[in-house]
C-alpha positions in Angstrom: -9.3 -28.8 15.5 -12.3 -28.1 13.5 -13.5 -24.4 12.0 -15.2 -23.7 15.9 -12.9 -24.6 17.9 -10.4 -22.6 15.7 -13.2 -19.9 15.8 -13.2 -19.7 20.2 -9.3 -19.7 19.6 -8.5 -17.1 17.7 -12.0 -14.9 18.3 -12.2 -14.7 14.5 -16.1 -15.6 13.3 -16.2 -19.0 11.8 -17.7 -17.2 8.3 -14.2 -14.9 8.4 -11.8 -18.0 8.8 -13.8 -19.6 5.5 -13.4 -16.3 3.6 -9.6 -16.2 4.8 -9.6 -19.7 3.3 -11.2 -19.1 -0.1 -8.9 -15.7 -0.1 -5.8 -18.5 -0.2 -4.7 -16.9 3.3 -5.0 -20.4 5.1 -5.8 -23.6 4.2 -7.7 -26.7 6.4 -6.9 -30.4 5.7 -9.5 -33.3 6.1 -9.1 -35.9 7.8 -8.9 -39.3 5.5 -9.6 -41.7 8.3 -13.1 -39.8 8.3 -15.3 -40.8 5.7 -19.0 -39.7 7.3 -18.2 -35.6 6.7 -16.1 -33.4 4.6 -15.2 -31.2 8.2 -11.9 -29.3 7.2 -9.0 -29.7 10.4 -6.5 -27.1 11.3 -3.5 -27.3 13.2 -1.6 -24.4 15.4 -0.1 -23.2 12.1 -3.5 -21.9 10.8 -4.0 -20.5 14.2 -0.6 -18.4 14.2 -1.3 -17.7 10.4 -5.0 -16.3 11.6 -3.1 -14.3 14.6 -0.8 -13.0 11.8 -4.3 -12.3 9.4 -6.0 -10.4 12.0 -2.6 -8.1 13.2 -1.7 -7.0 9.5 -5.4 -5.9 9.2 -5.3 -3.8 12.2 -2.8 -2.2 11.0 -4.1 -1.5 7.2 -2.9 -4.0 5.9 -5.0 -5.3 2.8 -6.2 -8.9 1.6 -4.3 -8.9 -1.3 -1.3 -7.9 0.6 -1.6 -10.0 3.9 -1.3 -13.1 0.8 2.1 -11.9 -0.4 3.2 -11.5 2.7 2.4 -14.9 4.1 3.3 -16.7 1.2 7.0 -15.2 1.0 7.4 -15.3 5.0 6.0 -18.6 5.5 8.1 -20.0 2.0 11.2 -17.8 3.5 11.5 -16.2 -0.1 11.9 -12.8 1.8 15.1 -11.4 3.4 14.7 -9.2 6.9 16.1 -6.3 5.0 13.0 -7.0 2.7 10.7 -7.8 5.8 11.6 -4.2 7.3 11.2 -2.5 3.5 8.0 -3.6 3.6 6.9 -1.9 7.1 8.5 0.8 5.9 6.8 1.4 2.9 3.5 0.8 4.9 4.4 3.1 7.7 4.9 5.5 4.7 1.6 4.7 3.3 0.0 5.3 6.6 2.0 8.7 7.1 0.4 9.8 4.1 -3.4 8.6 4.9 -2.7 10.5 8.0 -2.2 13.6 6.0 -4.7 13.3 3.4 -7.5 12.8 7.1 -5.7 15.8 8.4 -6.5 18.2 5.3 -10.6 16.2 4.8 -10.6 17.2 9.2 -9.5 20.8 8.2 -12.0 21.2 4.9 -15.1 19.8 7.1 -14.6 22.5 9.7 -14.1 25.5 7.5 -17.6 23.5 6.1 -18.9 24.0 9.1 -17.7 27.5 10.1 -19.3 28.8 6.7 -22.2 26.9 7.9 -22.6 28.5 11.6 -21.5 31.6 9.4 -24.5 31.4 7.0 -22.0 31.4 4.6 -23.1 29.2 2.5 
């Protein structure tokens, strides 16, 4: 399928799957019977791949991370024991984000007692 088609698929913009692509995160294949355009083809792979791309991200997941990921679960060079360190040390990562919104949350409202206050 070409980069549109793989675009409607996956509801990912056509500009995001090339970026995913220059990022190493996927990769198209031309077709060598073709020799009037330079159209990159993916198969359901890329498409699962994407689907994998756009979950990670969701969930905080960065660029740079979503790569090492993919590369050792698509090349099986990770264990599941390493699979669930992994979620583990993002579901600790997130914990911690959760904490540091909590205390910015707390500081903006005593900012904005001291400000209905005129304490400031």
């Amino acid at each position: 399928m070409l980069i549109n088609e793989l675009s409607k698929i996956t509801g990912i913009t056509a500009h995001t799957i090339r970026f995913y692509e220059k990022s190493g995160l996927i990769k198209g294949k031309r077709d060598e019977t073709v020799k009037s355009n330079n159209y990159f083809h993916y198969d359901n792979e890329t498409v699962e791949k994407l689907e994998l791309i756009r979950d990670a991200k969701s969930v905080g997941f960065t660029i740079s991370e979503i790569g090492e990921l993919m590369d050792a679960w698509y090349n099986n060079k990770i264990t599941v024991e390493e699979k669930v360190a992994v979620l583990d040390e993002k579901l600790i990562s997130i914990d911690e984000r959760i904490k540091q919104l909590k205390q910015m949350k707390k500081m903006i409202s005593q900012f904005k007692k001291d400000v209905i206050e005129d304490n400031c």
